[in-house]
C-alpha positions as CSV (number, residue, x, y, z in Angstrom):
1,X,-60.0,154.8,6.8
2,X,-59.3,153.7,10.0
3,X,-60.8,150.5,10.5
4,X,-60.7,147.0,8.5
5,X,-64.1,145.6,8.9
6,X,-62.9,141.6,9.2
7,X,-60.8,142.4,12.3
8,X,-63.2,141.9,15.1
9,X,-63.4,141.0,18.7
10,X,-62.0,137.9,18.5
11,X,-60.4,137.1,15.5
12,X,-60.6,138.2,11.8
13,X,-63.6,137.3,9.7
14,X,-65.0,138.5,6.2
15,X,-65.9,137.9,2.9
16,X,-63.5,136.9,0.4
17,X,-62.1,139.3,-1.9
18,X,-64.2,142.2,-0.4
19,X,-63.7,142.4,3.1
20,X,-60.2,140.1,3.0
21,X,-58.3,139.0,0.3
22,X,-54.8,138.0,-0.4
23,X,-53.2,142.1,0.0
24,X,-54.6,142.0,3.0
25,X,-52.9,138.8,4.1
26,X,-50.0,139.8,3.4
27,X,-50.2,142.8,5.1
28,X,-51.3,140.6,8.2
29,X,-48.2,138.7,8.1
30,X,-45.8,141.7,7.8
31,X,-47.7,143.3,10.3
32,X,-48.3,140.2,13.0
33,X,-44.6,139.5,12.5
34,X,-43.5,142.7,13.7
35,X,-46.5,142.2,16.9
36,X,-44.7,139.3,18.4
37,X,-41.2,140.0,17.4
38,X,-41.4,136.7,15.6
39,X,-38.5,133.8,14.3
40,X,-41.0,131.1,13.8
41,X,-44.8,130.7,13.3
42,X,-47.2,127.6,12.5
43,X,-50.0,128.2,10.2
44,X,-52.8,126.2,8.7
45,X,-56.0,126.2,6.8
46,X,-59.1,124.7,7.1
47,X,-61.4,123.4,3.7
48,X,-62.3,126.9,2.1
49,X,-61.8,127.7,-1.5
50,X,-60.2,131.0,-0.8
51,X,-57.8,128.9,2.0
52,X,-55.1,128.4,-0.1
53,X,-54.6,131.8,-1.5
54,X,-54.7,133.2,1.6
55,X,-52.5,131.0,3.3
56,X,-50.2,131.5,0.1
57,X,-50.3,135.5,0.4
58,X,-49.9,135.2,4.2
59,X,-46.8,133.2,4.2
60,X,-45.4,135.4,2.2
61,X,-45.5,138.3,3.8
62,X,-44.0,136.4,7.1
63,X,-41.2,135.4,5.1
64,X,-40.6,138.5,3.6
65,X,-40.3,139.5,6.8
66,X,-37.8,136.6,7.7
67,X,-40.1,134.6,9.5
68,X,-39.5,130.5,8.9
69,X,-42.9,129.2,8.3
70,X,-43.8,125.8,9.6
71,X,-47.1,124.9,7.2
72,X,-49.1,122.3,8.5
73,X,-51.6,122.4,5.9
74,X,-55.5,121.7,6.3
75,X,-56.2,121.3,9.8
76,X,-58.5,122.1,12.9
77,X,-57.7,124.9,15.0
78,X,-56.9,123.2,17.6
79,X,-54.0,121.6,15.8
80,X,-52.8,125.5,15.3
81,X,-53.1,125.5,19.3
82,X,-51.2,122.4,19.9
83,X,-48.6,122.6,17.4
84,X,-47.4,126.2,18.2
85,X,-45.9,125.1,21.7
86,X,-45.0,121.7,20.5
87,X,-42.8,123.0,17.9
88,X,-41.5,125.8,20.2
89,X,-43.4,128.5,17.7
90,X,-43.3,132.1,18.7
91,X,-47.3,132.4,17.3
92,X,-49.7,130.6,15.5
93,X,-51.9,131.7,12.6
94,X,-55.2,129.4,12.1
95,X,-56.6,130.5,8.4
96,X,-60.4,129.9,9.1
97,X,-64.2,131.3,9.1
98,X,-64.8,128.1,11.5
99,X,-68.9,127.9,10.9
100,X,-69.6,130.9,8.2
101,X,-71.2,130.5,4.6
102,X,-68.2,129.3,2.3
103,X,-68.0,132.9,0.4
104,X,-66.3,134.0,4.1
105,X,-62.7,133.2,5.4
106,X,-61.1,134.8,8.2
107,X,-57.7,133.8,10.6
108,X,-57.4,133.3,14.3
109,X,-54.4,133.9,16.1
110,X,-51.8,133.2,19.2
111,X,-48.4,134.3,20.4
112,X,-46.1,132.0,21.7
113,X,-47.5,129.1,24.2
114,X,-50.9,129.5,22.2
115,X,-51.8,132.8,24.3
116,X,-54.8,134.1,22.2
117,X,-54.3,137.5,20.5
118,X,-57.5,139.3,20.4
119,X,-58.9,142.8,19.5
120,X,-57.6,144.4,22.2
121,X,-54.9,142.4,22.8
122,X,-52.9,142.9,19.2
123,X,-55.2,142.8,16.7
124,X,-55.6,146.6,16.8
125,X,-52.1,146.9,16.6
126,X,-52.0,144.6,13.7
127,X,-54.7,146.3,11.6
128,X,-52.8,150.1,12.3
129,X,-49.7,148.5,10.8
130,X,-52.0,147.4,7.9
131,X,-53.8,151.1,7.4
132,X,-50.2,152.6,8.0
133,X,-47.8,150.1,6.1
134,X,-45.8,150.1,9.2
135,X,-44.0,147.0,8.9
136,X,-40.2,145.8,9.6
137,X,-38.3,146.3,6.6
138,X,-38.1,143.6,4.5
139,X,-35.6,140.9,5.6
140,X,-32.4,139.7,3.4
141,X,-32.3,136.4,3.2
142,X,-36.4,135.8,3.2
143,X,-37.5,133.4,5.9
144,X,-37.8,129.6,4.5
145,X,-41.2,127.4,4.2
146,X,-41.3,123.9,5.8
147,X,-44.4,121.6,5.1
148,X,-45.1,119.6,8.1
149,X,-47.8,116.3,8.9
150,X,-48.3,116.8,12.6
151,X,-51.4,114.7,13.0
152,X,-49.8,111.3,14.3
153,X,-48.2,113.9,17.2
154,X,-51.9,115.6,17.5
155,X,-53.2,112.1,18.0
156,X,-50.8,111.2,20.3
157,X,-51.4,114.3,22.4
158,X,-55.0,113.5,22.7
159,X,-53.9,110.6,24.6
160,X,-53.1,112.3,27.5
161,X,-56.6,113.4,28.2
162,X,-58.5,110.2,28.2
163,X,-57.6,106.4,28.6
164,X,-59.1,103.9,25.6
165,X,-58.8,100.6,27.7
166,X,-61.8,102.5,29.6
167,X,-64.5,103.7,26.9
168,X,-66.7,100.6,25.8
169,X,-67.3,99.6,22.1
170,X,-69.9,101.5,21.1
171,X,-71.7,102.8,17.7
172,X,-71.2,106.7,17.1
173,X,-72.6,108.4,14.5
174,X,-70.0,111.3,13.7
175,X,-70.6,114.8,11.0
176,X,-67.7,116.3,10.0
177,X,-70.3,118.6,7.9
178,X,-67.4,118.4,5.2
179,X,-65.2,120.7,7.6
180,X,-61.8,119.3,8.4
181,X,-62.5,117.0,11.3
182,X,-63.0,113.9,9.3
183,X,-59.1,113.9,8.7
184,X,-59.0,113.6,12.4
185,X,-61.3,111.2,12.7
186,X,-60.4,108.7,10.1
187,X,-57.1,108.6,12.8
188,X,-58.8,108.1,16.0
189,X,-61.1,105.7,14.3
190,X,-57.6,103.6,14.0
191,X,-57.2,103.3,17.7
192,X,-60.3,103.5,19.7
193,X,-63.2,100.4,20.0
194,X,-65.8,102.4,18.2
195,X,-68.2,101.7,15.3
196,X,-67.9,105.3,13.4
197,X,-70.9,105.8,11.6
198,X,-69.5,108.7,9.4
199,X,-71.7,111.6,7.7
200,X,-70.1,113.9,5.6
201,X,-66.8,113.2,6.5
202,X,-65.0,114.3,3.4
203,X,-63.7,118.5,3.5
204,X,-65.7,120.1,0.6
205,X,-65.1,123.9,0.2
206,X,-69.1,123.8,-1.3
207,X,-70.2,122.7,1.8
208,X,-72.5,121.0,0.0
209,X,-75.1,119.8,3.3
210,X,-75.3,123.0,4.5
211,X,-72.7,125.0,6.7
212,X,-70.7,123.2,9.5
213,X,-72.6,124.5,12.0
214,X,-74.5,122.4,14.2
215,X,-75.9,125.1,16.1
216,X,-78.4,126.2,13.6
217,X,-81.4,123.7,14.4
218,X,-81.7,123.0,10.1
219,X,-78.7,121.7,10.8
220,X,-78.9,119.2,13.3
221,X,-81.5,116.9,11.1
222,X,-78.8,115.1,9.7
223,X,-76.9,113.7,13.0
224,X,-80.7,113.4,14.5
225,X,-81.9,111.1,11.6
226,X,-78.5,108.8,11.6
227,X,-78.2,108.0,14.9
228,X,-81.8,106.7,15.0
229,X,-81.5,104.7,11.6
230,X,-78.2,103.7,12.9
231,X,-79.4,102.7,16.5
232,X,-76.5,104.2,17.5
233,X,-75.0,105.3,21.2
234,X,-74.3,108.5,20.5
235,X,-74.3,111.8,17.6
236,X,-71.6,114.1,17.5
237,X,-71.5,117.1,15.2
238,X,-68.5,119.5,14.6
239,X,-68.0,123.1,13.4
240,X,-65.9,123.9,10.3
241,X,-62.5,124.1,12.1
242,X,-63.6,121.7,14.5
243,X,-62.9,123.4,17.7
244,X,-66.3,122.4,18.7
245,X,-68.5,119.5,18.9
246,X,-72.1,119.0,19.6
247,X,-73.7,116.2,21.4
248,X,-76.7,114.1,20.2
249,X,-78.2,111.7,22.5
250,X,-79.4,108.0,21.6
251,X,-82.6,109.5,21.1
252,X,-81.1,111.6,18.6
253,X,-82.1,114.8,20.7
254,X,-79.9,117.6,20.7
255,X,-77.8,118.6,24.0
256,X,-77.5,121.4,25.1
257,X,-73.8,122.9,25.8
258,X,-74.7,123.9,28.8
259,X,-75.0,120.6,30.5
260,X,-72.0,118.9,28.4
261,X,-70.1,121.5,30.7
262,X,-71.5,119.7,33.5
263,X,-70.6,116.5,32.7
264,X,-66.8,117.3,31.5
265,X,-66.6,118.8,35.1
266,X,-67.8,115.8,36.6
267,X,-65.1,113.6,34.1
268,X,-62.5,115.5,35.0
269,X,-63.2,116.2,39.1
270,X,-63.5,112.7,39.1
271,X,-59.5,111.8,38.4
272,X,-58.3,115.5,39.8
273,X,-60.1,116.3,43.1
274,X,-59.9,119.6,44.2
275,X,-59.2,121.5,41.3
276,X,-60.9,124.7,39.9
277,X,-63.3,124.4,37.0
278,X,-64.5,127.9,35.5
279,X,-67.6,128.4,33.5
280,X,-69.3,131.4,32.1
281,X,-72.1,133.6,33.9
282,X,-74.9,132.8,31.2
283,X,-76.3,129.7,33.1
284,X,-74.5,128.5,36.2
285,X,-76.5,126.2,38.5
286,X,-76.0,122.8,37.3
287,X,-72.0,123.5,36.5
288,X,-71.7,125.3,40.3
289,X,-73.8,121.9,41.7
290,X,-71.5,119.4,40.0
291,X,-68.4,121.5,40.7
292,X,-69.1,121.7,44.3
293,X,-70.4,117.9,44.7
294,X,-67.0,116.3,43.0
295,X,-65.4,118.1,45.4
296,X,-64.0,121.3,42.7
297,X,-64.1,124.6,43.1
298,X,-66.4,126.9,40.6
299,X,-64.9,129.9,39.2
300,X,-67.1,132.5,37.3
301,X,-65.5,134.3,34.3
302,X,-66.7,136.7,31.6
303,X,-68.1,134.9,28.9
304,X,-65.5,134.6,25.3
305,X,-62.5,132.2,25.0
306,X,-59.9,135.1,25.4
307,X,-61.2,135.8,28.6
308,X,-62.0,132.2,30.0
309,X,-58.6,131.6,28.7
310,X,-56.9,134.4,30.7
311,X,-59.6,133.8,34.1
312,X,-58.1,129.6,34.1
313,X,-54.3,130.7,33.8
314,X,-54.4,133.1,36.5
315,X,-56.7,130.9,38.8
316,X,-54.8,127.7,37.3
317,X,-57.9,125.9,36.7
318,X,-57.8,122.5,34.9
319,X,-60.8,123.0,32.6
320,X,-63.1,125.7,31.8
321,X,-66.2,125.4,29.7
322,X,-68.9,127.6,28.0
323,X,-72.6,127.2,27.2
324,X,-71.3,128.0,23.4
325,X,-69.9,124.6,23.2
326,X,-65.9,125.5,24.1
327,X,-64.2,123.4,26.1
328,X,-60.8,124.8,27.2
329,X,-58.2,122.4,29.2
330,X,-55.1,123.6,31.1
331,X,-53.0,120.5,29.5
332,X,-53.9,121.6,25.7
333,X,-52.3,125.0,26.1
334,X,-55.7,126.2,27.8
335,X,-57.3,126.0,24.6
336,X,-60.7,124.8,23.0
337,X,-60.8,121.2,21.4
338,X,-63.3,119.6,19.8
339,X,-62.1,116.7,20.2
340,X,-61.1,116.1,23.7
341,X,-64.8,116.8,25.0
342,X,-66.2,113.5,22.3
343,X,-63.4,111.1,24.1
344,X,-64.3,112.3,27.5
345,X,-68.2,112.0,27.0
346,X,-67.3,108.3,25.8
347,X,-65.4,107.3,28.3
348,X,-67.8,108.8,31.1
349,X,-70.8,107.0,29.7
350,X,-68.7,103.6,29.5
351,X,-67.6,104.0,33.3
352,X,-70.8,104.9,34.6
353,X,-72.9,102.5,32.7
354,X,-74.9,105.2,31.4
355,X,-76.7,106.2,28.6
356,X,-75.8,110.1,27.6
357,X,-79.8,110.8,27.7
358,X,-79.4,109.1,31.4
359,X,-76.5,111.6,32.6
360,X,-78.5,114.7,31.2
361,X,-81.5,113.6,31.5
362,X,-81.0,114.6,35.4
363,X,-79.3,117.7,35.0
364,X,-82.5,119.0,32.4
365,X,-84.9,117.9,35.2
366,X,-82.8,119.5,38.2
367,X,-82.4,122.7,36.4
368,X,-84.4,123.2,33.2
369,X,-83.1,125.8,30.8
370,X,-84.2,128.3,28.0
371,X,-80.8,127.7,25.9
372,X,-79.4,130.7,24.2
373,X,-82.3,133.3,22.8
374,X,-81.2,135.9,20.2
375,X,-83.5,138.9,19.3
376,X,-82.0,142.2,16.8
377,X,-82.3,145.3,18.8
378,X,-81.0,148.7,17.6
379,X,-80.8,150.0,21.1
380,X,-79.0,147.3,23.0
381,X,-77.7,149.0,25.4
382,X,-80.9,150.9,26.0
383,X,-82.8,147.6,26.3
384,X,-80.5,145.9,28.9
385,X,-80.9,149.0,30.9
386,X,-84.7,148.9,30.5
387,X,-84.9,145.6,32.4
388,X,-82.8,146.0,34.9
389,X,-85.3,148.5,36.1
390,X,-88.2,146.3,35.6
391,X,-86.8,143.6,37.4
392,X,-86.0,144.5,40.7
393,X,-85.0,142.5,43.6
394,X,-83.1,139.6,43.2
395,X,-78.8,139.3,43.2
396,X,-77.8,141.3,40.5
397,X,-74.4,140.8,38.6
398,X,-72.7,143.2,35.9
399,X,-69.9,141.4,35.2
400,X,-71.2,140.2,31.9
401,X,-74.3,141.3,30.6
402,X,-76.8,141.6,33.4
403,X,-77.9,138.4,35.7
404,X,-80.8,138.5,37.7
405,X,-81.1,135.8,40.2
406,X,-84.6,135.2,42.3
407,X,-83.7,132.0,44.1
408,X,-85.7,129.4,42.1
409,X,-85.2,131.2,38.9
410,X,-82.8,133.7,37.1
411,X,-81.5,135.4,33.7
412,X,-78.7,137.1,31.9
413,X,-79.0,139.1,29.0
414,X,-75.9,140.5,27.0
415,X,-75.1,142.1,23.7
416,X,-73.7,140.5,20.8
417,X,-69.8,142.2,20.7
418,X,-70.6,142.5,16.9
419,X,-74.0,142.5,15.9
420,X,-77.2,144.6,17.7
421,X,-78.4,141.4,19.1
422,X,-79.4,140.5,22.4
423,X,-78.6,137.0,23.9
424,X,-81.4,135.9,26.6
425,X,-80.6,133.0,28.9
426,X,-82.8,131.8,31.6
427,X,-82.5,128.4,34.1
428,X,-84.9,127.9,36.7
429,X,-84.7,125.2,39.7
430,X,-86.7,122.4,38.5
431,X,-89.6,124.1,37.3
432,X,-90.7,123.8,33.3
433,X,-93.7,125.9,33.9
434,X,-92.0,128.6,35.8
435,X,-89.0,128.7,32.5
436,X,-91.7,129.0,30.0
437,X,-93.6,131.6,31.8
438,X,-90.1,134.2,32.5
439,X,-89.0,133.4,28.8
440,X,-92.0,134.4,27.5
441,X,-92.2,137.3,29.6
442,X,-88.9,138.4,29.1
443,X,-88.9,137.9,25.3
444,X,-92.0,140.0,25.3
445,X,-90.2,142.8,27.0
446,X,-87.0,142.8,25.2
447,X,-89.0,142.4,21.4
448,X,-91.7,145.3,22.6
């Protein structure tokens, strides 16, 4: 055998026992040990049943490899992402399927300064030293096992990103969907002049309302139907480990990601002139307009947080945002939050006096979008290569996928890194009729 089917492009994902279990995380924490040369790593877990065991299993095999543990317990991932610097970790270990069915669990990992570890970036290495055994020998004395709260510090880091004297009181309706985010939110409720309107707030292993992933349109019903019984300002959804949110507006309409990257530019331009904001190729017009119009500069990456991550530390951007709902910042170790975007989106609608169905509402209009299309295609490859020969003309890109750009409208397609899917995307400038018409057309093509 040589490969593990959980390890994929990002992180490790799979079902519990039969594509990970506890040998396996073991094996993970030999063999990651050994990866960073490692004295000291921070783990955590989020709600799952299998969390604990794994956790459990993993810590022992980093302290059977002399590792001191710093455990601190069920968490986001972006706690994993702030703790690991702030505790001067040499790598981080997030125990988490984020937004799967509950029979999956997986981990995601960092080295030291949060620096994501990816497929090709260790996680090959770690799964050969799982298929060989190849692991340090086994330390004498064992490394030891703290227990650590770090919320109050998380909190307090948060703090830095937006100011509380500025966001208005104001009735949120917030969904946890029984992930771990309501642990944070019960603090910030503490602090800020918000009504929350709480839905399943609680971490429930059963997820018992349906996964916690607000993505999935059956999903979304429940932050829809509260704001609008709740008159509330605003709906915010998270994912399982929370390093996302999603964005409802009074209406209790859904916003897409796409422009919430838009208006974080625009929040953060607004106090840091100047500075470079990247965004992914899928749809770019209203991110590049904003950017350039608050006086930023836009910088293009490929799409996936290891790479927006390592495109903002070499260009030493300030924030960099996909369609996908991450939101990366320079100042959280240029890594995702879920959290930071809901303050900011506050505070910008309390400054500007503004509705959030009033600051998209002109984005949508200027530059109308298809949102994120999937279709299963054996051939993927051989599809993506079939319309680039249908559609000539236009400014063509390869970086990621292929984009087609005609002026008034254009598209990218790319593959799924680990399912035969294709992802369709397509903006046009200010023309509904115009959007429908190319999706169609282009859906037609790539499902014929």
């Amino acid at each position: 055998m040589d490969r593990i089917s959980a390890f994929k492009a990002y992180d490790i994902r799979g079902k519990v026992p039969s594509e990970l279990n506890t040998e396996i995380a073991y094996k993970i924490g030999r063999a990651f040990t050994k990866l960073v040369n490692a004295k000291k790593i921070v783990i955590g877990h989020d709600a799952r049943k299998s969390s604990e065991s794994l956790s459990q299993a993993l810590t022992n095999g980093l302290t059977d490899s002399g590792v001191e543990v710093i455990d601190i317990g069920l968490c986001g991932t972006e706690m994993i992402y702030f703790a690991t610097p702030f505790l001067s970790a040499d790598g981080g270990i997030m125990i988490t399927a984020s937004h799967n069915p509950p029979e999956y669990n997986g981990m995601k990992f960092v080295k030291k300064d949060s620096v994501p570890v990816g497929y090709d970036s260790g996680l090959k290495d770690v799964e050969k030293m799982v298929l060989n055994n190849d692991f340090n020998p086994l330390a004498l004395p064992k490394g030891n096992l703290t227990k650590i709260n770090v919320m109050d510090e998380f909190i307090n880091n948060l703090s830095k990103f937006y100011d509380k004297s500025k966001i208005n009181p104001m009735k949120v309706v917030v969904n946890a969907g029984n992930g771990c985010a309501g642990l944070a939110l019960n603090e910030l409720e503490k602090i800020l002049p918000v009504k929350m309107i709480k839905i399943f707030n609680d971490p429930d292993s059963n997820f018992p309302n349906g996964v916690p992933n607000p993505l999935l349109p059956e999903n979304r019903q429940s932050t829809h139907d509260a704001v609008l019984q709740n008159n509330a300002d605003l709906g915010v959804a998270w994912d399982g480990d929370y390093d996302r949110c999603f964005f409802f507006d009074e209406k209790g309409n859904f916003i897409e990601g796409y422009y919430i990257v838009g208006l974080l530019a625009k929040s953060i331009l607004k106090k840091n002139p100047d500075e470079k904001i990247v965004h992914d190729p899928r749809l770019v017009w209203n991110t590049q307009k904003i950017v350039s119009e608050n006086e930023g500069i836009a910088v293009q990456s490929v799409s996936g947080h290891a790479f927006i991550k390592a495109k903002m530390r070499e260009v030493n951007a300030i924030y960099g945002g996909e369609m996908s709902a991450h939101h990366y910042f320079k100042d959280n170790a240029y890594s995702d939050s879920g959290m930071i975007p809901f303050l900011l989106v506050m505070q910008l609608m309390s400054e500007e006096n503004k509705t959030l169905s009033q600051l998209v509402g002109e984005m949508v209009k200027e530059f109308p979008c298809s949102g994120e299309i999937n279709s299963t295609i054996k051939d993927a490859a051989g599809k993506i290569k079939e319309l680039d020969l249908k559609y000539t003309g236009g400014e063509r890109d390869y970086s990621d996928g292929l984009s087609v750009d005609y002026g008034n409208w254009r598209f990218n397609v790319r593959m799924s890194n680990t399912e035969p899917i294709i992802r369709l995307n397509v903006e046009t400038k200010g023309d509904e009729k115009l959007l429908e018409e190319k999706t169609k057309e282009l859906l037609d093509t790539i499902r014929n």
